[in-house]
RODO-2510 file (C-alpha; in nm, 4 decimals, decimal comma):
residues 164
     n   res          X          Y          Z
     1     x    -4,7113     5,6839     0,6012
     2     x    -4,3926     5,6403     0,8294
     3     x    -4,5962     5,5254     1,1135
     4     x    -4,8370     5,2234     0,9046
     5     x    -4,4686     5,1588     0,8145
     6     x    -4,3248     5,0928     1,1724
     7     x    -4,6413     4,9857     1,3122
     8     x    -4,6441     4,6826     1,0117
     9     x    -4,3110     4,5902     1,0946
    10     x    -4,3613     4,5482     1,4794
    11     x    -4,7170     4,3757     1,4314
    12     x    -4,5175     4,1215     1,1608
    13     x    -4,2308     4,1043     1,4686
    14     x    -4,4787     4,0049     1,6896
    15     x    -4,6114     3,7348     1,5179
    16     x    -4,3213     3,5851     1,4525
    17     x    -4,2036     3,5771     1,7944
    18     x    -4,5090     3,4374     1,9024
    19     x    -4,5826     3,1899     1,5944
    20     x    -4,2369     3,0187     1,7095
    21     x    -4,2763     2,6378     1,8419
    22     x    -4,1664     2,6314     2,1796
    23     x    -3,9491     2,2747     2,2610
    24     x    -4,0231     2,2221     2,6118
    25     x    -3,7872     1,9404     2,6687
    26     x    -3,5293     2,0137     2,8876
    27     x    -3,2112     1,9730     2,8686
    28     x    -3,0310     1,7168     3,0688
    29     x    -2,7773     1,8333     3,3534
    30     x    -2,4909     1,6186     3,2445
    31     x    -2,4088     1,3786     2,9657
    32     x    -2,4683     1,0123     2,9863
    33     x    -2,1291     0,8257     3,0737
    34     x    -2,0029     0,7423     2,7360
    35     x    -1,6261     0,5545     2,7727
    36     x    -1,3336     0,6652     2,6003
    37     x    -1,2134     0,4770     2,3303
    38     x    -0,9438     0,2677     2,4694
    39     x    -0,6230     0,3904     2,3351
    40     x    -0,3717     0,1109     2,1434
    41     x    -0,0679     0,1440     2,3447
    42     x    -0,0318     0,1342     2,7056
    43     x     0,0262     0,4527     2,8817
    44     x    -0,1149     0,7891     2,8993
    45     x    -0,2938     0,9066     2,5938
    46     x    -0,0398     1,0162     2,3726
    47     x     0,0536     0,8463     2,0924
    48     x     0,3985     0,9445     2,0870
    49     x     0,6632     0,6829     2,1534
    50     x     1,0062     0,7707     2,1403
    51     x     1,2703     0,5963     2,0668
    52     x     1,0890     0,4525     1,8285
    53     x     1,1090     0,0614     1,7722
    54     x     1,3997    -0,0333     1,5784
    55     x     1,5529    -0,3831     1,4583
    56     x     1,9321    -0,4604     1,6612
    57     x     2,1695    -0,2896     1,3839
    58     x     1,9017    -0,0941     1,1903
    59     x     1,7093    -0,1557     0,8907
    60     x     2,0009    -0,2550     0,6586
    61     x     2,0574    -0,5535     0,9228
    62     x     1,7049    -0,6344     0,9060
    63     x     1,6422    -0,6540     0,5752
    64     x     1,9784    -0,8589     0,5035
    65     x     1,7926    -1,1057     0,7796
    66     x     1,4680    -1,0943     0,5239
    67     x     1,6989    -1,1919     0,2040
    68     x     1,8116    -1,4560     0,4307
    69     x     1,4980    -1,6007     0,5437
    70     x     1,2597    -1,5206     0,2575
    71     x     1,2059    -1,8010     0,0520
    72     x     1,0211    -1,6570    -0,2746
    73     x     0,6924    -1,9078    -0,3473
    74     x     0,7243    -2,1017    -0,6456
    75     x     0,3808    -2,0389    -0,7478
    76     x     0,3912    -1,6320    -0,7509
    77     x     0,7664    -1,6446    -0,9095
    78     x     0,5975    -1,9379    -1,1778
    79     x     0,2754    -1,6386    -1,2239
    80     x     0,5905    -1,4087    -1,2255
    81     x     0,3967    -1,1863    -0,9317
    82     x     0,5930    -0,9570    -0,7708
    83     x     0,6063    -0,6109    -0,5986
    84     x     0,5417    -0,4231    -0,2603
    85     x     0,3783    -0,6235     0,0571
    86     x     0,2918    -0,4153     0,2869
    87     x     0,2516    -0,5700     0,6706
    88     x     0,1406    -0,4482     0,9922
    89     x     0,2447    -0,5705     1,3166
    90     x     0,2162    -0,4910     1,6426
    91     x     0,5789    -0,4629     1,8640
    92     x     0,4989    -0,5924     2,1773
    93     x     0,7186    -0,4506     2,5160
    94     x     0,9306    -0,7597     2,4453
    95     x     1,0216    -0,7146     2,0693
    96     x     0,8290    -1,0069     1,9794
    97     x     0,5733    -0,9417     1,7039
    98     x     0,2148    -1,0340     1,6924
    99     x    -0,1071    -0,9250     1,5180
   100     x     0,0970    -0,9799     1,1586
   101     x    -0,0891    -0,9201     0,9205
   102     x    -0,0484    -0,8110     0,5343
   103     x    -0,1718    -0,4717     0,4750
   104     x    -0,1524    -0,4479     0,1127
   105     x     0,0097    -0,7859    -0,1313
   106     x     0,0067    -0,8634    -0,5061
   107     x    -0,0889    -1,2259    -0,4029
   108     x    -0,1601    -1,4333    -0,0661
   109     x     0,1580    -1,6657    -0,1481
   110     x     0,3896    -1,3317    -0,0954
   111     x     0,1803    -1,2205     0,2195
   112     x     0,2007    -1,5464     0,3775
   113     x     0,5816    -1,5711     0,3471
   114     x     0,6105    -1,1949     0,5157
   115     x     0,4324    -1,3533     0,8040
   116     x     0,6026    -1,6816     0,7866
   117     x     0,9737    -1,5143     0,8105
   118     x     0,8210    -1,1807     1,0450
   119     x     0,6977    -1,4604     1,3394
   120     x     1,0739    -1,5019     1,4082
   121     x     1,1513    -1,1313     1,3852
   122     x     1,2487    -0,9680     1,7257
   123     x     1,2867    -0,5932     1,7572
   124     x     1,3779    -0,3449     2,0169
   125     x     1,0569    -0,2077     2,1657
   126     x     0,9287     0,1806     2,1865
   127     x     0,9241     0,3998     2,4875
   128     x     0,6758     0,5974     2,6379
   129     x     0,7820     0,7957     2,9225
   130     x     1,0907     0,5428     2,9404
   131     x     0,8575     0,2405     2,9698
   132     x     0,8168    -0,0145     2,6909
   133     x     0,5754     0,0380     2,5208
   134     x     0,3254    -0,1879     2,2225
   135     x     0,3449    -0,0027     1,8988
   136     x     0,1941    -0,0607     1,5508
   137     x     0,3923    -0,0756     1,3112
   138     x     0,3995    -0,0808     0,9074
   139     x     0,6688    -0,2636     0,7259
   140     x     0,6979    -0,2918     0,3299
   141     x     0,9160    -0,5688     0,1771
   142     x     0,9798    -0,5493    -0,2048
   143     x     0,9330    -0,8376    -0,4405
   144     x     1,1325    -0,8484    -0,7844
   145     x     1,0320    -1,1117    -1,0435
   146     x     1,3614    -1,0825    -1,1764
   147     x     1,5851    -1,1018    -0,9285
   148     x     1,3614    -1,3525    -0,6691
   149     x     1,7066    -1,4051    -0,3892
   150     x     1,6688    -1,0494    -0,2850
   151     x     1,3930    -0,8718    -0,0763
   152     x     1,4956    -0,5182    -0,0631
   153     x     1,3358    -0,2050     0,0655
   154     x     1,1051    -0,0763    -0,1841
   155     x     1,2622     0,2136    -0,4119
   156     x     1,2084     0,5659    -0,2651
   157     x     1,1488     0,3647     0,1302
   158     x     1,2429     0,5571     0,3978
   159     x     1,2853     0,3927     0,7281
   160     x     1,1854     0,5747     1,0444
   161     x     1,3864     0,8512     1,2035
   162     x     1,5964     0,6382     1,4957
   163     x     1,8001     0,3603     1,3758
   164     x     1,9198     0,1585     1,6408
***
């Protein structure tokens, strides 16, 4: 009985190994040249920039600049719109800022103002392996139906780790 036992398991081996579709395509040698995505910043690879960019005499300065410059538009104060813009820029080796955009807004009349008042904005640029560097960067500005003269940093904002 033990040997119709063994001999049915190595005829059902068998067939399986031979019932199995053979693929004869081969494999290439090497992988077709695919290019790298092109990283954002100049540089080697890394995405680490330090010092990070910073506004001449920090983010208090800056944002007393904003409350300066900020005019609040008459049509989101009259729709009494308010609350966080959030807008991305890119810090170019020179401080100046292009690419502005708004990330997130509560209306286009807020967003557009950000971008108005950020064209004249010039930070300190980011190093990478002591060169200047472009860096991305995300800025929120805080809009308050209430009290419309001041722009502050939005409650519970943080800025980034290296004032200058």
């Amino acid at each position: 009985m033990k040997r119709y036992g063994m001999l049915i398991i190595i005829c059902c081996f068998a067939l399986i190994v031979n019932g199995q579709v053979r693929d004869d395509r081969s494999i290439p040698d090497s992988i077709p040249n695919i290019p790298e995505p092109k990283p954002f910043m100049d540089g080697e690879k890394g995405w680490v920039v330090w010092p990070e960019p910073g506004y001449p005499g920090g983010f208090d300065s800056l944002f007393k600049y904003l409350n300066e410059k900020i005019i609040y538009p008459k049509k989101a104060l009259r729709k009494k719109v308010g609350g966080n813009v959030v807008m991305t820029f890119v810090i170019e080796k020179d401080g100046s800022l292009t690419d502005i955009k708004a990330f997130r807004s509560p209306s286009i009349e807020l967003s557009d103002e950000c971008a108005r008042v950020l064209q004249n904005v010039k930070f300190e640029p980011g190093t990478q392996n002591g060169k200047p560097t472009r860096v991305r960067y995300v800025m929120p500005i805080f809009f308050d139906v209430n009290n419309p003269k001041v722009h502050t940093k939005p409650p519970n904002y943080s800025p980034p780790l290296t004032p200058r």
